[in-house]
C-alpha positions in Angstrom: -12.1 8.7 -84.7 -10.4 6.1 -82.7 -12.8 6.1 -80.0 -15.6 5.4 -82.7 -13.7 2.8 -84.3 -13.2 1.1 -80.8 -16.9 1.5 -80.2 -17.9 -0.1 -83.4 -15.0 -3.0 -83.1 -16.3 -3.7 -79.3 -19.6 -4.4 -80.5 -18.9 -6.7 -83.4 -16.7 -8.4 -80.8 -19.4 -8.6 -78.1 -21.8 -9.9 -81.0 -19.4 -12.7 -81.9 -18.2 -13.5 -78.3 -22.3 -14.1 -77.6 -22.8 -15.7 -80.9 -20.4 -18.5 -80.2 -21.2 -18.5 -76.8 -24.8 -19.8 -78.0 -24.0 -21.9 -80.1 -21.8 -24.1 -78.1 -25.2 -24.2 -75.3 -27.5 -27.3 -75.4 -30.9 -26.3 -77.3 -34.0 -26.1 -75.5 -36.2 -27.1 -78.0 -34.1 -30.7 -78.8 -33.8 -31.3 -75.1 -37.6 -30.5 -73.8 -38.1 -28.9 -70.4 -34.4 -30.4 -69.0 -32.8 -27.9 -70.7 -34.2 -24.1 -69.3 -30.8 -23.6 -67.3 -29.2 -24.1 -70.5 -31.1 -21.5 -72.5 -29.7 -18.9 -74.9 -28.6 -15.9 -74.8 -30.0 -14.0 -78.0 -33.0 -15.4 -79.7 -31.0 -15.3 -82.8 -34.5 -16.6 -84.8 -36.0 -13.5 -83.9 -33.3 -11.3 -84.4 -32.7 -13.2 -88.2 -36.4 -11.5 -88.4 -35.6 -8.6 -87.0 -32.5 -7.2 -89.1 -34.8 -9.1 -92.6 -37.5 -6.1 -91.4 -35.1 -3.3 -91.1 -33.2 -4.2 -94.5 -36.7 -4.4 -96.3 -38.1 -0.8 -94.9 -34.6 0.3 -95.6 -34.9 -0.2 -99.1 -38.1 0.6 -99.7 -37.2 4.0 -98.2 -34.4 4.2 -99.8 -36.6 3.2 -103.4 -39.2 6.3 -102.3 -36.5 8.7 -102.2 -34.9 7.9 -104.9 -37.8 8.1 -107.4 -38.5 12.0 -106.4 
């Protein structure tokens, strides 16, 4: 149990650590060309996207099987 807890709490730290990590870096797209050595880490439009598709097919599963 603790090694699952640890697991779970390293990855919510690595998530955070990267998260502010980005957002302290210089943005690409408001900077033009300059700024590719500055680039991101995560792609965190796409991953906004991402985790929006998972919740929706979530809960439309979750709406099939609880009408049977």
């Amino acid at each position: 149990m603790q090694t699952f807890f640890g697991m779970i709490l390293g990855a919510l730290l690595l998530i955070g650590g990267v998260y502010v990590y980005d957002s302290m870096q210089t943005s690409s797209v408001a900077n033009g060309q300059v700024a590719q050595t500055s680039r991101t880490i995560v792609n965190w439009d796409v991953a906004q996207h991402d985790w929006d598709t998972l919740k929706a097919r979530a809960r439309e599963e979750w709406t099939k099987v609880a009408s049977k």
